[in-house]
N, C-alpha and C positions, 0 to 999 in steps of 0.2 A: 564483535559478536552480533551475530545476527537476531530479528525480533522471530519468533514464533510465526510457523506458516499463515496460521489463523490471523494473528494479527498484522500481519500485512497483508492479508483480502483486503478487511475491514478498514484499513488506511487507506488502500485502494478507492474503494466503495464511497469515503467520507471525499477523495478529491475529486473524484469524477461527479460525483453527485452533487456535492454543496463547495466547494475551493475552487474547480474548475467549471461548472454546471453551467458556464456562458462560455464554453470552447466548443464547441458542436461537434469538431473533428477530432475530439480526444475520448475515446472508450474504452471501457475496462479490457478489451482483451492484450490493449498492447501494454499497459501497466503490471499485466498481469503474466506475458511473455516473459519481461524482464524478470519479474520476480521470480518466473519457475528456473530462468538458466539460473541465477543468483545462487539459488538452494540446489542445482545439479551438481554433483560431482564431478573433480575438473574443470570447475566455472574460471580459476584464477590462472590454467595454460594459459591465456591472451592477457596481456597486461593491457592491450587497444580496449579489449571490449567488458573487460575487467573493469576499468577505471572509468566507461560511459555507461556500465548498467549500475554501477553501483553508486555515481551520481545521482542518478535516475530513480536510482533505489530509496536511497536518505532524502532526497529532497521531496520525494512520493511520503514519505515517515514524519518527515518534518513538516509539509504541510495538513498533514490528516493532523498533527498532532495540535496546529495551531487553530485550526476550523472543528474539531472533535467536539463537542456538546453532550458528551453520552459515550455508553459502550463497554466493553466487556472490562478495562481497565480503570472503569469506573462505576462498575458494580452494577452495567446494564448486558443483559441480553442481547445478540445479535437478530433473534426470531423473532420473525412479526410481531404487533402489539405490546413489544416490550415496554416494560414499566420503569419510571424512574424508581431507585431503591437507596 
């Protein structure tokens, strides 16, 4: 089962920013390539590209989730100035 669109931006957002943030050549658009074929329909025709976005995908999930400090799965806001709650 896949996580909610919303929260894989945000696990996006946490690796590129604070997990990855000393990779220079890593940006949210291609994290975020992956994730929109993932959620298209007919993503699993290719078992090749099937099986390297969805690598790409959990381990993008799995590292947001062990760098995470906050966020909408923990009762924070994605919007500026969000508060701890």
């Amino acid at each position: 089962m896949l996580p909610l669109p919303d929260r894989m931006e945000y696990a996006i957002e946490i690796v590129v920013n604070n997990a990855c943030s000393n990779l220079h050549f890593l940006e949210t658009s291609s994290p975020r390539l992956i994730a929109r074929e993932v959620y298209e329909e007919g993503f699993g025709d290719s078992r090749d590209r099937r099986d390297k976005s969805l690598g790409l995908f959990y381990a993008v999930l799995a590292l947001a989730q062990r760098f995470n400090t906050g966020g909408p799965e923990r009762g924070h806001s994605t919007g500026e100035g969000a508060t701890q709650g």
